[in-house]
C-alpha positions in Angstrom: 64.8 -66.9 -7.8 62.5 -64.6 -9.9 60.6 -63.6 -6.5 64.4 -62.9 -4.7 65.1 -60.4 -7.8 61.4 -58.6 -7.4 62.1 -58.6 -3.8 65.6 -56.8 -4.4 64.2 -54.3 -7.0 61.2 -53.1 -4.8 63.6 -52.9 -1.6 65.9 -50.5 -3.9 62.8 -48.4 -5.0 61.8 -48.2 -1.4 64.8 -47.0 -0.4 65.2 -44.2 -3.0 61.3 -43.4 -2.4 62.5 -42.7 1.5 65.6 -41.0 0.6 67.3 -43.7 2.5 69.9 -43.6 -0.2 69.6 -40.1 -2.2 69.2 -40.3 -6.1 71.5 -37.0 -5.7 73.8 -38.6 -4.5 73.9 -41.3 -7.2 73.4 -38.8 -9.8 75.2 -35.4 -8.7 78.0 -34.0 -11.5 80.3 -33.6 -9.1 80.3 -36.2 -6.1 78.0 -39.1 -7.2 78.6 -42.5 -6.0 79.2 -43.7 -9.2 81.9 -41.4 -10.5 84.3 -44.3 -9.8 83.4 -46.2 -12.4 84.8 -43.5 -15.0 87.7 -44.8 -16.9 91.0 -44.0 -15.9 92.0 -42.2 -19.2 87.7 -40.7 -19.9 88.5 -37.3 -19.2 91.5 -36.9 -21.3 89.8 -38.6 -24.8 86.3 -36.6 -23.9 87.8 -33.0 -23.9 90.2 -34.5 -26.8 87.0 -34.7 -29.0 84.6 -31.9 -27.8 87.2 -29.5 -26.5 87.6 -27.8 -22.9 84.5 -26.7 -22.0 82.6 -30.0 -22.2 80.8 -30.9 -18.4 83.1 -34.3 -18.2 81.1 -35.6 -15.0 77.6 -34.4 -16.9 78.3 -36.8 -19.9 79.5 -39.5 -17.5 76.8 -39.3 -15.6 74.4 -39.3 -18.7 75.7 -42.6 -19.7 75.1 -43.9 -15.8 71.4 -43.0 -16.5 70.6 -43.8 -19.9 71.9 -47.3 -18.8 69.6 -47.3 -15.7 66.5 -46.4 -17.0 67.1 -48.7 -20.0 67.2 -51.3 -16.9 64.2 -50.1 -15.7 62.2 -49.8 -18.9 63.5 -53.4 -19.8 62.5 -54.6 -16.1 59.0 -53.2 -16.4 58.4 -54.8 -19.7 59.6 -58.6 -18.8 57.9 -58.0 -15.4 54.6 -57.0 -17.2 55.1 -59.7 -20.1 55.9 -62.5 -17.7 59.1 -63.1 -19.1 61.1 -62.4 -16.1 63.3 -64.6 -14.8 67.1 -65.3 -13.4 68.4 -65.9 -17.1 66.5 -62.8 -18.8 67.8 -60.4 -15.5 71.7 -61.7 -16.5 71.0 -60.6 -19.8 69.5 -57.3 -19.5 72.1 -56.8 -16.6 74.6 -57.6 -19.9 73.1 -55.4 -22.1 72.7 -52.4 -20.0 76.5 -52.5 -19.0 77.0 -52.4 -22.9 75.0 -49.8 -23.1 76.8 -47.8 -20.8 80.0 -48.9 -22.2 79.1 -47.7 -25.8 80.4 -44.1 -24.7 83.5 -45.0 -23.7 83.7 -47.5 -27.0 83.1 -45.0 -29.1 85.8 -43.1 -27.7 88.2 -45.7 -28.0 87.9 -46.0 -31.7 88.2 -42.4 -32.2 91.8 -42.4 -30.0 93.6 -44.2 -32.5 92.5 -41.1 -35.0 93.3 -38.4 -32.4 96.8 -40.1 -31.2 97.8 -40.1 -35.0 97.0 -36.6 -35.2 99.1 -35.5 -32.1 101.8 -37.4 -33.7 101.7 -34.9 -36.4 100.9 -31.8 -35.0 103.7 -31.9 -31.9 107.0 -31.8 -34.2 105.2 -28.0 -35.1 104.5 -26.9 -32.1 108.3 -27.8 -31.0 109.5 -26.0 -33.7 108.1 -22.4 -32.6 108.7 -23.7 -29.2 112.2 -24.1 -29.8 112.0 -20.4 -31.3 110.7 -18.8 -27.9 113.2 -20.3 -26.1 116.3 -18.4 -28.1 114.8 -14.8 -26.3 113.0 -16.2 -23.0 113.3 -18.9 -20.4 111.7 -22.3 -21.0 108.7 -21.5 -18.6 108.0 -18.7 -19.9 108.3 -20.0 -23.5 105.8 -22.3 -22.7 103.8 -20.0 -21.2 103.8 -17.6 -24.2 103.1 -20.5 -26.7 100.0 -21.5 -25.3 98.1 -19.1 -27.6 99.6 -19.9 -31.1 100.0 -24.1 -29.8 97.0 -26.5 -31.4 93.9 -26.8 -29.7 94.9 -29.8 -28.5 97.6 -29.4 -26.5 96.6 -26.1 -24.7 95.1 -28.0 -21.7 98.0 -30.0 -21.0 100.2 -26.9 -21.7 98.0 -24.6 -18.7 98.5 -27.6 -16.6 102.0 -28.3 -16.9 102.3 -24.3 -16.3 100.3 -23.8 -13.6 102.7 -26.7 -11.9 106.0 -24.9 -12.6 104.5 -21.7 -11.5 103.1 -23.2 -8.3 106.6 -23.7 -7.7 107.3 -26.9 -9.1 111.0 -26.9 -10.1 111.7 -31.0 -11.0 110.9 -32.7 -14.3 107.2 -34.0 -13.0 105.1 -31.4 -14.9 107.1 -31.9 -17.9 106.8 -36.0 -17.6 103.1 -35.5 -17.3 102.3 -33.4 -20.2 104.7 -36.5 -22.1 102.0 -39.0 -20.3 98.9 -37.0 -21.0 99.8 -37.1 -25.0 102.2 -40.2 -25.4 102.7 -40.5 -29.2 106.2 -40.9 -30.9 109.4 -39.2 -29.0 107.1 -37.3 -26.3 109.2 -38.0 -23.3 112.5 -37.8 -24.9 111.4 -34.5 -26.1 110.1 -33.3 -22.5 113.5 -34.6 -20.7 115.4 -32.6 -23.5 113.0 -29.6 -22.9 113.3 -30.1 -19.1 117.4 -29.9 -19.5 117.4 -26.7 -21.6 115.8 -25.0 -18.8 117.9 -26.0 -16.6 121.6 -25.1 -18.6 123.4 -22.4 -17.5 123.3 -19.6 -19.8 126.8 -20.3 -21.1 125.6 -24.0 -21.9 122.0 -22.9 -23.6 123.1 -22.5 -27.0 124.5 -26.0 -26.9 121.6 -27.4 -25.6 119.2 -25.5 -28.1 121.1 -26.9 -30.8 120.2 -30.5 -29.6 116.6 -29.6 -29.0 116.6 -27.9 -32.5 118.3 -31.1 -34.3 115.6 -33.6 -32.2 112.8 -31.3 -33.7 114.0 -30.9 -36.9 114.0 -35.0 -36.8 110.6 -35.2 -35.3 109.5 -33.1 -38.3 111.1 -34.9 -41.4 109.1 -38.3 -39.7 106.4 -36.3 -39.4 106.5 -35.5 -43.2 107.3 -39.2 -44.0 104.4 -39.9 -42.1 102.1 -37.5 -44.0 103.3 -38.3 -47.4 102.6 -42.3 -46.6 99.5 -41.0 -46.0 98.8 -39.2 -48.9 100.2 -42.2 -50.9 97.5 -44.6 -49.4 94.3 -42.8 -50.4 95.5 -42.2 -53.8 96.3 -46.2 -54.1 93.3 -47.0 -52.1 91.6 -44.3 -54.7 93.0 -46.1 -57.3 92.2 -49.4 -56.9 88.8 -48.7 -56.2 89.2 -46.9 -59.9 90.2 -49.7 -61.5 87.6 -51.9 -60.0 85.1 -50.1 -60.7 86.1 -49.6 -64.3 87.2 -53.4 -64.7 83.8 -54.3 -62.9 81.5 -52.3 -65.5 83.7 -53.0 -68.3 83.1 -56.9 -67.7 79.6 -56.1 -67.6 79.3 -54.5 -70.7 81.2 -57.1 -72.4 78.9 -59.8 -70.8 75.7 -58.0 -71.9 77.3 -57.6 -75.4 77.7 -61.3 -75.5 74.3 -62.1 -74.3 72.6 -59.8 -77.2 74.6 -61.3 -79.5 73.5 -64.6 -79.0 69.6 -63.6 -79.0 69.5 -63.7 -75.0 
């Protein structure tokens, strides 16, 4: 078995030595072979936390080969040890998938953080929304909120404008703005949004004033939200307080005691 896996590895080496199979092609940004193993929803959390200009397909592809040459590395040193064999090749075959894996871990754990703060920050961004639409059309609302919107959301925003000014009329670039940040209300809010552009002008007014009261709704949770919040780190702050307080008192007492009795 152990021979079967040399066998495998120097075939592979062979071929990349003869350019049978190109390391470019493996390895290229932009059409590598790998590139399908990116997770479905990678490119959304990575230019959540390092903003719009990050080289998505560069970082992916620096995870594909820091996990490859730790395979290599790992090989060469079981290989050289005489420690190879089917059992230790599963393992190291385990351990460089986690390896790989760690980026997009790590990226997981911060979502939860980032999905919180979306929640927060979208009632706000409604709310002067819902202001640009009383003098323009809901395009071009949009469109002129982009600058003064959160960080966050301006890449969805440029999409979801570059779709209605490509000519897309129907509620798809709305919905996919909803699904590209889907935290609390999001789609009711697009569908609403979606309707007030398409009222008559007789019938806006009545439709701003249901957008305005969703908002307005979408902000006082948003504020219950924040003051919960606030309320848990000052209890959390608190506690630790009085544990730390009980805690040395206790010890004080305790070392009272023990000088007391000669100890």
């Amino acid at each position: 078995m152990v021979e079967t896996i040399i066998i495998v590895i120097l075939l592979v080496v062979a071929l990349f030595y003869t350019d049978t199979v190109s390391t470019k092609k493996f390895f290229n940004e932009d059409d590598g072979y790998l590139l399908f193993l990116k997770e479905k929803d990678y490119d959304f959390l990575l230019t959540a936390k390092y903003g719009e200009n990050v080289n998505i397909n560069k970082v992916f592809m620096g995870r594909i080969k820091t996990a490859f040459y730790s395979f290599l590395m790992f090989f060469c040193i079981m290989l050289i040890s005489g420690n190879l064999s089917f059992l230790n090749t599963i393992i190291l075959v385990v351990v460089c998938y986690l390896i790989f894996k760690s980026g997009y871990t790590n990226l997981k754990s911060f979502r939860k953080k980032y999905m919180a703060q979306i929640d927060l920050l979208l009632p706000y961004y409604l709310k002067n929304l819902e202001i640009l639409c009383q003098n323009y059309t809901v395009p071009v609302a949009i469109s002129r909120s982009i600058d003064q919107a959160p960080d966050v959301f301006k890449p969805g925003l440029r999409e979801m404008v570059a779709k209605i000014d490509a000519g897309d009329s129907s509620i798809q670039p709305y919905m996919d703005f909803a699904i590209t940040y889907p935290v609390r209300d999001s789609m009711r809010m697009m569908r609403l949004l979606y309707r007030l552009g398409l009222g008559a002008q007789e019938n806006k007014y009545k439709q701003l004033l249901i957008f305005s009261k969703s908002v307005s709704s979408l902000q006082n949770k948003a504020r219950e939200v924040k003051y919960k919040q606030r309320l848990d780190v000052m209890e959390r702050k608190t506690m630790i307080m009085l544990v730390v307080t009980g805690g040395g008192t206790m010890a004080i007492l305790l070392l009272a005691m023990l000088m007391s009795f000669g100890i």
